[in-house]
N, C-alpha and C positions, 0 to 999 in steps of 0.2 A: 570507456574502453569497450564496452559492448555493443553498446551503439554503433563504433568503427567495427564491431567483426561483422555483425550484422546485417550492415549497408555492404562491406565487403563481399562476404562468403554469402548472402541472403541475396542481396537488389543487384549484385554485381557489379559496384561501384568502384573504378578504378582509385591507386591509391593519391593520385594526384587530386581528384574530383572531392573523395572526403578530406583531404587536406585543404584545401578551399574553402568548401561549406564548414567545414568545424575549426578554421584558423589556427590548425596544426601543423606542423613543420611534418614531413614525410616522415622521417625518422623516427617521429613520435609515433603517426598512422601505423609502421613497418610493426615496430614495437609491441603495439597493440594487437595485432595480427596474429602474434605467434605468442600471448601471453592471456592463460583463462586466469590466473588469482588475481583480484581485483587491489587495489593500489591500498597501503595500509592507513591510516589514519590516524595519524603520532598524536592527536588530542586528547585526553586523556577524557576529556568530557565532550560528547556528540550537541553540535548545536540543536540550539531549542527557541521555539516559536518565541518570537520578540516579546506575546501577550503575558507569555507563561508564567513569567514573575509576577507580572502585574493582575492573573486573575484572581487573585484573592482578594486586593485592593479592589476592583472595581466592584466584586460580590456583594462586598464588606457595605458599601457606598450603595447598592443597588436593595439590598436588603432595608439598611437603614431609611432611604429614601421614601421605601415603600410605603411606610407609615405618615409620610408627610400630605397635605393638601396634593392635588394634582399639579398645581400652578407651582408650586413650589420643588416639585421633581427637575432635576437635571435630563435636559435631554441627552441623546447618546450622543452628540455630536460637545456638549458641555462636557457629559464623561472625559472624552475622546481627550478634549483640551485639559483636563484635571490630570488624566493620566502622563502627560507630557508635563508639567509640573513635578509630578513627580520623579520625572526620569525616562519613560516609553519613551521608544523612539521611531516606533514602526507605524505606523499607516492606521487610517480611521477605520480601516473595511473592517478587520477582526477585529474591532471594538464596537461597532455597528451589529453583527452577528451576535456576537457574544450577548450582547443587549438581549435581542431578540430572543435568542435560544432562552435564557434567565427567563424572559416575561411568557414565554410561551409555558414552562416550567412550573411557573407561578399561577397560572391561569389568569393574566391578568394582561394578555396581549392573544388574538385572534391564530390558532393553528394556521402554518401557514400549506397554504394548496399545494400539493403533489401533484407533478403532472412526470406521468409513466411511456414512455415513447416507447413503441416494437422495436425490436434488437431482431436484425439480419447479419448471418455470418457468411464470409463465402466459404466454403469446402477446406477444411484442412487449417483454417487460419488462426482458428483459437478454439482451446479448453479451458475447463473449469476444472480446480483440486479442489480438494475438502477430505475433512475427517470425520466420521461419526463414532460412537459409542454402542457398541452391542454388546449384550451378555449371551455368551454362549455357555453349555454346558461337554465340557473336556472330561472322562475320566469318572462321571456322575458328579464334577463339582464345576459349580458356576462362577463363571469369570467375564469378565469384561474385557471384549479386545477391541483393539481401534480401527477401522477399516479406513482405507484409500479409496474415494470416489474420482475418478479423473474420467471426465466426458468432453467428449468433443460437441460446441456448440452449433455445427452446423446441420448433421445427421444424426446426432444424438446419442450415437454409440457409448457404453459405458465402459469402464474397466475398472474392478473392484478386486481389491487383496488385502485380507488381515493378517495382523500383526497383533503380537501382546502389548507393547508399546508403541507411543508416538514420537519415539526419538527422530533424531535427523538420518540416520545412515536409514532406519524405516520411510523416510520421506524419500533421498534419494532412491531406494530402493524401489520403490512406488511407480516414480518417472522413469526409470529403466524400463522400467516391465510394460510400461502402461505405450509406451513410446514403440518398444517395440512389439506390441499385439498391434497398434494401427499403424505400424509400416514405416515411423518416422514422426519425428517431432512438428508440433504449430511452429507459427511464426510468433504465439503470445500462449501465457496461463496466467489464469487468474487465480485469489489466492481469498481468501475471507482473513485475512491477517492471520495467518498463524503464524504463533511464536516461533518456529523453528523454521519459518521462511524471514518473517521480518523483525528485524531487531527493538525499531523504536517508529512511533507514529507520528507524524508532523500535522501543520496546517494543511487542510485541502486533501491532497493525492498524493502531498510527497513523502515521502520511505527511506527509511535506512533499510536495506535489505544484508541480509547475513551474508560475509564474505564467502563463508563454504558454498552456501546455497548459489550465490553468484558464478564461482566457479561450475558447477554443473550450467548452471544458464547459458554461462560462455560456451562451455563444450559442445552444448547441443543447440545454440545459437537461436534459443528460445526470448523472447521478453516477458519478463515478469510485473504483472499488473496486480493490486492491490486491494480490492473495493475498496471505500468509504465507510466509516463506519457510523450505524446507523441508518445506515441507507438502501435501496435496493440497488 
């Protein structure tokens, strides 16, 4: 749904065009158009990475292995097929990683090379939120409150407001403020997983993001971006 308000109210995309490209019926586009609260999710449990069952099992196997001759270790691709024996049903890649990540861990597979690429923004296109921790002193008694860093990455302008808490209405409150010192919202924010933007963390890049929090995204027809974690 946000993606249609987006390309709508953002690139100006008529609603037959994103009905096309996203194999929507109009009705559905129309819908979307005039609706910020994001669609409920009757599951009572958020799906979970196919591995996630099984990475105790393969730990369990990788640990024990360890102690074995070299010749006698399972490679990751033997894993891969033990784990489907057992029931997996997803794909070698995150069992191939998984390996990796373990051995790098262990010290017993080579760090693997980081390679760092310059990041250009155009003008207005995307910020960065984040929170930090300061102790200020109120009253002559020290306290700890949470600041709001929201910068824009292409001129670097900042915009900073504390708050005693990190709750979410402080988070929206944050984007209000911060949105309106620079005149208007990006077309994206990036987020360092905070909890009171994202709900649960998947494989890779993908998010459950908080339905509240969605609804503000919708209103100000923002996208919301993630990092990785662990990573720069």
């Amino acid at each position: 749904m946000a993606d249609i308000r987006r390309r709508h109210f953002v690139d100006g995309e008529s609603v037959g065009a994103i009905a096309r490209e996203l194999r929507r019926s109009r009705p559905t586009v129309r819908k979307a158009l005039t609706t910020l609260t994001e669609p409920v999710d009757r599951r009572q449990h958020p799906p979970l990475p196919k591995l996630g069952a099984f990475q105790a099992q393969l730990e369990q196997w990788l640990e024990r292995e360890s102690r074995f001759p070299r010749r006698q270790r399972r490679t990751a691709k033997r894993l891969f097929e033990g784990l489907q024996v057992e029931g997996y049903q997803g794909s070698d890649g995150p069992v191939q990683r998984s390996v990796t990540r373990w051995q790098v861990r262990r010290g017993s597979h080579p760090a693997i090379t980081q390679a760092f690429v310059p990041l250009a923004f155009p003008p207005g296109e995307t910020c960065q939120c984040e929170w930090s921790h300061e102790e200020v002193e109120l009253g002559r008694v020290v306290q700890t409150n949470k600041v709001a860093h929201v910068r824009l990455t292409d001129s670097r302008p900042i915009f900073v407001v504390a708050d005693p808490r990190e709750t979410q209405e402080m988070v929206f409150d944050a984007h209000v403020r911060a949105f309106a010192c620079f005149g208007g919202a990006p077309q994206r924010v990036v987020y360092d997983n905070l909890k009171t933007v994202v709900d649960a963390i998947f494989t890779g890049k993908d998010r459950q993001f908080n339905r509240r929090f969605l609804t503000l995204a919708n209103h100000d027809l923002f996208e919301p971006v993630a990092c990785t974690p662990e990573s720069g």
